[in-house]
C-alpha positions as CSV (number, residue, x, y, z in Angstrom):
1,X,-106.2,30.1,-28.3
2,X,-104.6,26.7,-27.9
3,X,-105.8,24.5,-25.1
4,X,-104.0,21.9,-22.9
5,X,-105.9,18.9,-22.2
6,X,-104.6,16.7,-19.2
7,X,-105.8,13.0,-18.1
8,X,-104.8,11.2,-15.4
9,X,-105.3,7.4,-15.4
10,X,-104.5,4.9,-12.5
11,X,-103.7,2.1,-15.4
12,X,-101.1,2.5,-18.2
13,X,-102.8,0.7,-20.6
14,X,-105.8,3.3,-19.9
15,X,-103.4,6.0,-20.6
16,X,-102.0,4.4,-23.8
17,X,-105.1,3.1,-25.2
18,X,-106.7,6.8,-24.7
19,X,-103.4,8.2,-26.4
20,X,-103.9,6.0,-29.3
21,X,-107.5,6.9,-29.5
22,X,-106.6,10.3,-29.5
23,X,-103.7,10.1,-32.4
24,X,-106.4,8.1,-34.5
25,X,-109.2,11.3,-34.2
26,X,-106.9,13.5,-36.3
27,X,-104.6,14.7,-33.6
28,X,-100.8,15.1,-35.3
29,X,-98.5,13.3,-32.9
30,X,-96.3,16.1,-31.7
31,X,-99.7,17.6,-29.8
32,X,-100.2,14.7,-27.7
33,X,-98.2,12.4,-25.0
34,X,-98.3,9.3,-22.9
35,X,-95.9,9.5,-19.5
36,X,-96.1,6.9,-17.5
37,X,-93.5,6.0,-14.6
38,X,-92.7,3.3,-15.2
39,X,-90.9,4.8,-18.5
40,X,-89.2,7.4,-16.7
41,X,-87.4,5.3,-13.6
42,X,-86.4,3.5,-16.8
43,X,-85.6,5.6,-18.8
44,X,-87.1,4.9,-21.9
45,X,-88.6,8.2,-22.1
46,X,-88.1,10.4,-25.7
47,X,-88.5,13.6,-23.5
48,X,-85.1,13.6,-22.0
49,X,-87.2,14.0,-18.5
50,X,-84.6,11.4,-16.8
51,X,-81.1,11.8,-19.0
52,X,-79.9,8.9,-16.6
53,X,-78.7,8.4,-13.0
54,X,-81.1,10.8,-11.7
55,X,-83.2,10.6,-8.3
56,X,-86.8,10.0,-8.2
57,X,-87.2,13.5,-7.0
58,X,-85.0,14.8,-9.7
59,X,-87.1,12.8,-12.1
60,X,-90.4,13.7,-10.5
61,X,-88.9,18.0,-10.4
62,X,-88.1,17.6,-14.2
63,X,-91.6,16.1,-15.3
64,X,-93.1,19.0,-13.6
65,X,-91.2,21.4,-15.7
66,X,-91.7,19.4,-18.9
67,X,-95.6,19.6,-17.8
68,X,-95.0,23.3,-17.2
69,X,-93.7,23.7,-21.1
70,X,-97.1,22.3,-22.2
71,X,-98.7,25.3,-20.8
72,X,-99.4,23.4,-17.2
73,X,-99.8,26.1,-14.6
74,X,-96.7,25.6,-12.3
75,X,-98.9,24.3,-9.0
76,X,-101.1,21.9,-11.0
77,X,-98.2,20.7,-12.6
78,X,-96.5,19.5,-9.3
79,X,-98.9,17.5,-8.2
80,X,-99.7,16.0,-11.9
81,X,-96.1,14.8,-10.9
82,X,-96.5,13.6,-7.8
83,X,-99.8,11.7,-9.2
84,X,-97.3,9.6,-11.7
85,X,-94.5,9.3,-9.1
86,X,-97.2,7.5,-7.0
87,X,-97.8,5.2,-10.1
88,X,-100.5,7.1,-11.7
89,X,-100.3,8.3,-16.0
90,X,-101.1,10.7,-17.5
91,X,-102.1,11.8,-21.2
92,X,-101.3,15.3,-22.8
93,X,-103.2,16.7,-25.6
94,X,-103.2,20.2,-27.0
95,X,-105.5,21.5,-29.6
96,X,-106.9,25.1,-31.0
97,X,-110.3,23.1,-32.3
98,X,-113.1,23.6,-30.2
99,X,-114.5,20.8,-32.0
100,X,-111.7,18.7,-31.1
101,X,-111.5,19.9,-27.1
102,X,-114.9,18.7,-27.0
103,X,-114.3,15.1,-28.3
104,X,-111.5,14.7,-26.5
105,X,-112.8,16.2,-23.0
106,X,-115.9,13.4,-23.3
107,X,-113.1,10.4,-24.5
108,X,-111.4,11.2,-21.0
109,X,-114.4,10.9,-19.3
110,X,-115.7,7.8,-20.5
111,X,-112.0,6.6,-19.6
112,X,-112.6,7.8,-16.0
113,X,-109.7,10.2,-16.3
114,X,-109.3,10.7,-12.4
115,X,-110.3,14.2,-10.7
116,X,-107.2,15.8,-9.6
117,X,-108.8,17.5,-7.2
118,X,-110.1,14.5,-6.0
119,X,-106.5,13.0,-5.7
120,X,-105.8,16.1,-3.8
121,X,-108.2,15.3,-1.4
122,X,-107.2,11.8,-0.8
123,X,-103.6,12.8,-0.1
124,X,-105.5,15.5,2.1
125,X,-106.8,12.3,3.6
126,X,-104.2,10.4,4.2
127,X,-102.1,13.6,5.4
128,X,-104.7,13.5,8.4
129,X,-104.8,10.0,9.2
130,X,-101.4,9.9,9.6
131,X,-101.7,13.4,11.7
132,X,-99.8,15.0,9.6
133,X,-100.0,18.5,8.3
134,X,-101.5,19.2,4.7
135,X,-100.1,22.2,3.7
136,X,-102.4,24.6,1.7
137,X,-99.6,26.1,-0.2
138,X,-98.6,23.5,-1.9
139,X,-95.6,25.7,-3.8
140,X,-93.6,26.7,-0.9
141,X,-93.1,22.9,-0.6
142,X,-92.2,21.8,-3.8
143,X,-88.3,21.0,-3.1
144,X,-90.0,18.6,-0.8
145,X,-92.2,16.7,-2.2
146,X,-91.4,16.6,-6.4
147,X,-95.4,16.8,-6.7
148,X,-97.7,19.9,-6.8
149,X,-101.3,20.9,-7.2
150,X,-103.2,22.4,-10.2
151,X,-104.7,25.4,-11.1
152,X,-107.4,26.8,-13.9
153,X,-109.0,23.3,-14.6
154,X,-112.4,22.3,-16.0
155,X,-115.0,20.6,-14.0
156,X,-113.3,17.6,-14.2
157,X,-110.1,19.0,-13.4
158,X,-108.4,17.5,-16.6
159,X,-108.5,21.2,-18.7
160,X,-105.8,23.9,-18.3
161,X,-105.6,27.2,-21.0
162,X,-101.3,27.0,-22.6
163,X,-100.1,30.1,-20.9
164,X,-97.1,29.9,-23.5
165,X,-95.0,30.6,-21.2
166,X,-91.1,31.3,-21.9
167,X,-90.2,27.7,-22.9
168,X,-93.6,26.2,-23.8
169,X,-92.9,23.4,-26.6
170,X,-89.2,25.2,-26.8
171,X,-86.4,23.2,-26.9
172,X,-85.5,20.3,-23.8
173,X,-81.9,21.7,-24.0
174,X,-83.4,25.2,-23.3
175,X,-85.8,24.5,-21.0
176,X,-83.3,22.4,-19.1
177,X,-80.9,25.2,-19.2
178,X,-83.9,27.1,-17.4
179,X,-83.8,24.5,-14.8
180,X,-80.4,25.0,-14.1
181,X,-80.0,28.5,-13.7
182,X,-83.3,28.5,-11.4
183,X,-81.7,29.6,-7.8
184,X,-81.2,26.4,-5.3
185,X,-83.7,26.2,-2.1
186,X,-81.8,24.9,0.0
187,X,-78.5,25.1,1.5
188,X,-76.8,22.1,0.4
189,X,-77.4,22.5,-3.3
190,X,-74.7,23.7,-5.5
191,X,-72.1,22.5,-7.9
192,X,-68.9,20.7,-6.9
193,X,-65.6,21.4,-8.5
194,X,-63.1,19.0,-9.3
195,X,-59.9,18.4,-11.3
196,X,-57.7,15.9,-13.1
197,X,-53.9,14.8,-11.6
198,X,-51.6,13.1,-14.0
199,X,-49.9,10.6,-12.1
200,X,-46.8,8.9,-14.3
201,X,-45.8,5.3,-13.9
202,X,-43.6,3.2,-16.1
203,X,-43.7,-0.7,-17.5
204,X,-41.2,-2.7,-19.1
205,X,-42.0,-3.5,-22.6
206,X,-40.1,-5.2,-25.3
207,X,-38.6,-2.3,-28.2
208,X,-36.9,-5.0,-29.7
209,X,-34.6,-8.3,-30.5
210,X,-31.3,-9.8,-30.6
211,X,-31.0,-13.1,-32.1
212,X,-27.2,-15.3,-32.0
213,X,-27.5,-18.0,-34.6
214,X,-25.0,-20.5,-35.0
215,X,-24.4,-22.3,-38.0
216,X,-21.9,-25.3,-39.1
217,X,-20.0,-24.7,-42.5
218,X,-17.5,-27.1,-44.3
219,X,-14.2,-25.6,-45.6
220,X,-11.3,-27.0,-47.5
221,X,-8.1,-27.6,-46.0
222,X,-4.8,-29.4,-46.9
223,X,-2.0,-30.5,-44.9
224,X,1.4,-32.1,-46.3
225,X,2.6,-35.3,-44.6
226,X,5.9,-37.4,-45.7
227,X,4.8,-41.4,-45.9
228,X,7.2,-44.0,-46.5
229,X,6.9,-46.8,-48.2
230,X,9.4,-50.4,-48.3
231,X,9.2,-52.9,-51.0
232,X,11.0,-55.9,-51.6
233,X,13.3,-56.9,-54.3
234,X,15.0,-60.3,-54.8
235,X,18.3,-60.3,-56.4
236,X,20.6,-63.0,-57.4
237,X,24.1,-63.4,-55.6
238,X,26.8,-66.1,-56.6
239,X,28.3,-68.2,-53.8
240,X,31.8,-69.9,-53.4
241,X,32.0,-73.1,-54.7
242,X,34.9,-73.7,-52.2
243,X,31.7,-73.3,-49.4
244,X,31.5,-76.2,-47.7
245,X,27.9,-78.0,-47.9
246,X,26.7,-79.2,-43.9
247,X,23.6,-81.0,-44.9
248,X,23.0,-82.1,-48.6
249,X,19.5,-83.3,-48.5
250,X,18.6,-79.9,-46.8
251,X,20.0,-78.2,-49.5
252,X,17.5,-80.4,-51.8
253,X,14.4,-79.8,-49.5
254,X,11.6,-77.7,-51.3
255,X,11.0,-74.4,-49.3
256,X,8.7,-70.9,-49.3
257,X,10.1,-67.5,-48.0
258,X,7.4,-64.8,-47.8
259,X,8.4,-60.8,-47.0
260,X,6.1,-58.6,-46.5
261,X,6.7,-55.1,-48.4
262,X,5.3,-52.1,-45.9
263,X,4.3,-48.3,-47.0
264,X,2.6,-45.5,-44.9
265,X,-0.2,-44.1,-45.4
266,X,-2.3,-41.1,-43.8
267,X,-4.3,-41.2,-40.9
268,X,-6.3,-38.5,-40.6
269,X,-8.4,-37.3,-37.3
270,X,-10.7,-34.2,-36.4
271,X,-9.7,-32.5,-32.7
272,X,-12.1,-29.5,-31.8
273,X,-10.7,-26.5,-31.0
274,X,-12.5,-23.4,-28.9
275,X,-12.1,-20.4,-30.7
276,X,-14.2,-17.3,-29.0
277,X,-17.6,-17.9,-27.4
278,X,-20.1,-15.3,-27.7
279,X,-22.7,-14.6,-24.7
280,X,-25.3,-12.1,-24.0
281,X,-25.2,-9.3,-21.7
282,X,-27.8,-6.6,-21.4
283,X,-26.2,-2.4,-21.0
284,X,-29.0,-0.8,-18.8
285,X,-29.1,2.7,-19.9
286,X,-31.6,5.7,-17.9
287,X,-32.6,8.8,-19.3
288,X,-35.2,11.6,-18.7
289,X,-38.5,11.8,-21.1
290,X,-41.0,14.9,-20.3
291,X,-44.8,13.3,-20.5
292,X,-47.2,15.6,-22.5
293,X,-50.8,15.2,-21.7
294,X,-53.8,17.1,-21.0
295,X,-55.9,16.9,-17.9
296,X,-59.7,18.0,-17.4
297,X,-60.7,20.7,-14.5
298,X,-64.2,21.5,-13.7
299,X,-64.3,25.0,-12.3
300,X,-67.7,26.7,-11.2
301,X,-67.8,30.2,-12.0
302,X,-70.5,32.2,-10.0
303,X,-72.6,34.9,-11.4
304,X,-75.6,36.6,-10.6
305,X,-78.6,35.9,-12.7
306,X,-81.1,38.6,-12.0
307,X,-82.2,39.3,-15.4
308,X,-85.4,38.3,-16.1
309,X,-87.5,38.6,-19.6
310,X,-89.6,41.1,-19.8
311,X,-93.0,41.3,-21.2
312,X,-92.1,42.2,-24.5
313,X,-90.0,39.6,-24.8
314,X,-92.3,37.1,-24.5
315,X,-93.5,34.4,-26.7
316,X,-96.6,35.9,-26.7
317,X,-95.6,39.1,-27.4
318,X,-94.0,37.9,-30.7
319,X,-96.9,35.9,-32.1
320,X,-98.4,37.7,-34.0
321,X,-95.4,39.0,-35.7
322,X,-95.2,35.3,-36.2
323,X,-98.6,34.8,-37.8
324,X,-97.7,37.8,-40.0
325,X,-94.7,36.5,-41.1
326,X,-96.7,32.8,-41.8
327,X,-98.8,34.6,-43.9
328,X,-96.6,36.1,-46.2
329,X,-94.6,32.9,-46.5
330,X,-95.8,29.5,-45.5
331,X,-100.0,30.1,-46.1
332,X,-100.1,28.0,-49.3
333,X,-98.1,25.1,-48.1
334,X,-99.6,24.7,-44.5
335,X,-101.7,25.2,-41.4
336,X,-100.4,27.9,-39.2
337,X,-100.1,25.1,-36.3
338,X,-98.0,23.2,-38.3
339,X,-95.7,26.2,-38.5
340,X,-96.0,27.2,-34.6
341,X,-93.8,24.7,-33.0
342,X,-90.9,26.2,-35.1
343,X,-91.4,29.6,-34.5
344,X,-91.5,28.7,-30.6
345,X,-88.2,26.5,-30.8
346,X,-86.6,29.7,-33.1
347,X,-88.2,31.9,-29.8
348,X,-86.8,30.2,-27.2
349,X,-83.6,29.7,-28.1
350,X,-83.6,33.2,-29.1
351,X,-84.2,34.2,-26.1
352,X,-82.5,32.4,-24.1
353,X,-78.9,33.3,-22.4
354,X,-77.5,30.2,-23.1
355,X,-77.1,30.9,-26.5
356,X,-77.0,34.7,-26.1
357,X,-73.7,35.2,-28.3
358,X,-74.2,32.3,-30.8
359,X,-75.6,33.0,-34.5
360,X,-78.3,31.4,-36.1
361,X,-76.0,29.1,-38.3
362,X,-74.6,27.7,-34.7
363,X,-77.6,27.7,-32.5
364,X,-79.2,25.1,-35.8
365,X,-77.7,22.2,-35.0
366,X,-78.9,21.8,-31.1
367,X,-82.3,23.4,-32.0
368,X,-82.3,20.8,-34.9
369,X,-81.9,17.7,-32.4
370,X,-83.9,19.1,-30.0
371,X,-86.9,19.5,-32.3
372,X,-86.3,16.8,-33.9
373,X,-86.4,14.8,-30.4
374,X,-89.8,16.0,-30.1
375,X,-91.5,15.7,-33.4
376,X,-89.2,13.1,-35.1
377,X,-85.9,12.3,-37.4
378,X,-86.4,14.5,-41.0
379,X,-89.3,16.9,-39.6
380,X,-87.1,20.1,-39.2
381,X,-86.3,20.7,-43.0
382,X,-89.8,21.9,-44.4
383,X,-90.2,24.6,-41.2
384,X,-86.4,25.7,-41.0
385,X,-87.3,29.1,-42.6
386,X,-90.2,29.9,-39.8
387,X,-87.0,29.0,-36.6
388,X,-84.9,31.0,-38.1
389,X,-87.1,33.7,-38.2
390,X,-88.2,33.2,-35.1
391,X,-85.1,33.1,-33.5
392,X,-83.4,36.3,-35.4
393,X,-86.5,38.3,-34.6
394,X,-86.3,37.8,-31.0
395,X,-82.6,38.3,-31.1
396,X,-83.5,42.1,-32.8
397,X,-85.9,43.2,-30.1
């Protein structure tokens, strides 16, 4: 049977050095975890414990069901989380080697994993001094407080038996389906419902242009005009001898006449005329356009989730089909824990309602991401075969 192996550790660099240790004495790294606080109020966590925005008791409420899928009985496993909400760490291991169990059980303790039963009893403590009431049932108060106690350890309270329960090592999306469907406990939880208005307002934007250029061209033209012109000629005329003369030496006097021949010629001038003027005026036209869009509604539909699994539906119940099925297939090429984690992935989402009507071929893409989450990008190809067959022999029972 495979054994669960929790420490708790006051100082992260305990916790990772431990977790190191513990990778480098042969332990593959999908059996073992660090979680620290500190990573989760982050969230730089690869366990999807705090998807973002959460509260510290929503954080602290999903470790405890993520310590619950390593096989964590439900009361130790709140107050494991209460531990690292108070700042503690703590370090998962799971094994089937009794050898191993051994060497890891005596690496904790020379790491002073803490007693959790000693951490009870200093809340216990604390509870008192503060006179305030301790309860005893720690479960009934778990909406509370987002920490719990522990049940089935060693004598160091770090060693708890993997009760494979329904979504041990299954899938975060299933197990956080699991979550949600788990009734409220108190009256204010639920589910709001909301919708999406499409509200249509208008801009003014530019559709296009209208440019006026103007230009200047040059154009022949010819207009007729009648110019005159005067020249002078001298011609020769007798006179009567019978004339008398007034003044002889004027006659003999030497003298110049000048006159002055005249012609017209154009004048020509340029007077600008307005023709038409061109100006811009803007025609303001309305019409009606329908607006297609789509708009989101969140509606919460209520229905009774009473069915439970039954025993024969259990992980447990199918293993050893499982282990048959390893040995007629996968014996040659691998350990049967190397197989395992697929079959329980296949399992849980094959039992699980959230995928009740989907096939194989459309479950394998979330169980691929989900697996591959946990154990790394490329590690889902070589154990495909042994999910599948998990999940389509849960489907047939």
């Amino acid at each position: 049977m495979r054994t669960t192996i929790v420490g708790l550790f006051d100082e992260e660099e305990s916790a990772k050095f431990l977790h190191q240790e513990i990778q480098n004495r042969g332990i593959h790294e999908r059996d073992t975890e660090a979680l620290s606080w500190r990573r989760l109020s982050e969230g730089d966590d690869p366990w999807n414990i705090n998807p973002g925005g959460r509260s510290d008791s929503d954080i602290a409420t999903n470790l405890a069901a993520h310590l619950r899928n390593w096989g964590i009985p439900e009361d130790d496993s709140w107050d494991f989380a209460k531990a690292v909400r108070e700042g503690g760490n703590i370090v998962l291991v799971r094994s089937q080697d009794t050898d191993k169990i051994d060497e890891i059980e005596k690496l904790m303790e020379q790491n002073e994993a803490i007693d959790l039963d000693d951490r009870r009893a200093m809340w216990r403590d604390k509870a008192h001094m503060r006179d305030e009431s301790f309860p005893e049932d720690h479960h009934e108060n778990t909406v509370l407080r987002a920490g719990g106690p522990s049940t089935d350890m060693s004598s160091n309270g770090t060693l708890a038996q993997d009760t494979h329960d329904r979504y041990a090592g299954a899938s975060r999306d299933v197990a956080s389906t699991a979550r949600l469907h788990k009734p409220a406990t108190h009256d204010d939880a639920g589910l709001q419902e909301a919708h999406e208005e499409l509200r249509v307002s208008k801009k003014k934007v530019a559709v296009g242009t209208v440019r006026v250029h103007k230009q200047v061209k040059e154009e022949e033209v010819e207009e007729d005009i009648k110019l005159r012109s005067e020249t002078v000629e001298i011609e020769r005329r007798p006179i009567d001898p019978s004339e008398k003369i007034d003044d002889a030496d004027d006659i003999f006097r030497e003298e110049t006449i000048e006159f002055t021949e005249y012609a017209e010629e154009p004048v020509v001038e340029k007077v600008v005329r307005l023709d038409d003027e061109y100006v811009a005026k803007h025609n303001v036209e309305e019409h009606k356009e329908t607006v297609h869009d789509t708009v989101r509604r969140a509606v919460v539909n209520i229905e009774p989730l009473t069915r439970e699994m039954r025993p024969e539906d259990s992980y447990d119940s199918h293993e050893p089909h499982f282990r048959n099925h390893y040995t007629g297939n996968f014996a040659e090429l691998g350990h049967y824990d190397e197989y395992s984690p697929a079959y329980r992935y296949g399992h849980a989402f094959g039992a699980s309602e959230q995928y009740a009507n989907f096939s194989y071929d459309e479950v394998e893409p979330a169980l691929r991401h989900s697996y591959e989450a946990q154990y790394g990008s490329g590690t889902f190809d070589r154990y495909r075969d042994a999910a599948r067959y998990g999940f389509d022999s849960t489907r047939r029972r």
